[in-house]
Every structure is written in C-alpha cells, then in structure tokens.
C-alpha positions in Angstrom: 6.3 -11.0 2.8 3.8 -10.7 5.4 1.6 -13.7 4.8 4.0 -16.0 4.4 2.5 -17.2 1.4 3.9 -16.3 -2.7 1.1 -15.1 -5.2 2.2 -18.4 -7.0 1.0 -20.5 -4.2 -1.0 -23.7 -5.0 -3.9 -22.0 -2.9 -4.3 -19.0 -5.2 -5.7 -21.0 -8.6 -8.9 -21.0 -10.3 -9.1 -17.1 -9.7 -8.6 -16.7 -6.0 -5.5 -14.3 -5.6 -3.5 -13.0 -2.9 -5.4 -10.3 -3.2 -8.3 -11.8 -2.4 -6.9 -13.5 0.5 -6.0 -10.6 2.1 -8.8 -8.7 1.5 -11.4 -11.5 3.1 -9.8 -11.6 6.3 -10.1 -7.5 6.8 -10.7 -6.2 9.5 -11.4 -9.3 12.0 -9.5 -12.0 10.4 -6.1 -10.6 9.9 -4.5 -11.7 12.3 -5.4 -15.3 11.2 -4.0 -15.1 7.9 -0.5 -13.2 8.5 2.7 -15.5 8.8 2.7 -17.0 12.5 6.6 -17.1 12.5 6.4 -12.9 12.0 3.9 -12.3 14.4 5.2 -15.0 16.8 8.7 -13.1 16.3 7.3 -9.3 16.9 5.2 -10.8 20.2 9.0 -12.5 21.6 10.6 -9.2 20.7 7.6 -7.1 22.5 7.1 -5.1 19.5 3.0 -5.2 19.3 3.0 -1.9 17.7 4.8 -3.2 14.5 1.9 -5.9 14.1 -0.4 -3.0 13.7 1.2 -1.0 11.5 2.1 -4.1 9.2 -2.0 -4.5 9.3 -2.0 -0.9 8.0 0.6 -1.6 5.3 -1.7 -4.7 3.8 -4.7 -2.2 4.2 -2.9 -0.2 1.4 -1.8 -2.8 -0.6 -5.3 -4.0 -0.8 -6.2 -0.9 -1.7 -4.0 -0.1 -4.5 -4.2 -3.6 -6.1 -7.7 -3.7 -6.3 -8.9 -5.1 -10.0 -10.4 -1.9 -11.8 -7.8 0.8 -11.5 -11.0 2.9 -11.0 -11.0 1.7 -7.2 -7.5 1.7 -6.5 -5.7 4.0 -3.9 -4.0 7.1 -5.6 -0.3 6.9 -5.4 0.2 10.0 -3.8 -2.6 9.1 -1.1 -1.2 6.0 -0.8 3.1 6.9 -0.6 1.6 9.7 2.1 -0.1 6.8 4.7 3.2 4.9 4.2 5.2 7.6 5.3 2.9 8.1 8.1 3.7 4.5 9.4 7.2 4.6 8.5 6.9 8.0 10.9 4.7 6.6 13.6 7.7 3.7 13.7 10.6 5.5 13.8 9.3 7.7 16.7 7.9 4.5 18.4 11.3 2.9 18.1 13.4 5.8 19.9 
C-alpha cells in the first residue's frame, strides 16, 4: 500500500521479501523506497506530516513481521503506537 509494490512482485523471489525491502532502507533510505505517486501526492496536498507518520506505520509493520515470532512487536505494544499516530493525525488535521 505504501510501497507501491505487492509481496508477489517479481522483485521479491529467491528469498528476498517485502519485508526485507522495507526493512533495508530504514532509517535513511525510506524515502527512496515508498511509492513516488503517494509521496508526490502528500507533498502537492502540503501534508508532510502524513509522510512521517506513514514511515512510523512501516516501522511497526517491520516490527511485527519479523521471521521468529520471538522478535516480533507485541500486539498490544504495537495496536498502542498505531493509535498514537492515528491520534497525532487527527489532531494535526483539525
């Protein structure tokens, strides 16, 4: 949704994932690897702040998709930070 890209793509055989995508570009790269019709959109609509909360979003998905369950985000933790962004958005958008 945000990278413009499906987890069926052509680039993500032979073991390379969208998870793995996402998670090489963090924290400089991520920018470079998000759609460029989404961002170009948010930048024309001068909403900045949703690019960074949509970085903080693929943080957490990272997170809880990681390959042992042992290092993935719990739940809870990981419904609280997305209600923090959804919270942080809807005041930013009053």
């Amino acid at each position: 949704m945000f990278m413009g890209r499906r987890p069926t793509s052509e680039a993500f055989r032979a073991g390379f994932t969208l998870h793995d995508y996402v998670e090489m570009s963090f924290p400089e790269r991520v920018m470079e690897v998000m759609d460029p019709h989404l961002i170009q959109q948010l930048e024309a609509d001068g909403r900045d702040h949703i690019l960074e909360s949509i970085i903080s979003v693929l943080r957490i998905g990272v997170m809880c998709s990681s390959q042992s369950p042992r290092d993935r985000m719990e739940m809870g933790d990981a419904v609280n930070q997305l209600h923090s962004i959804r919270n942080l958005l809807l005041r930013l958008d009053q």
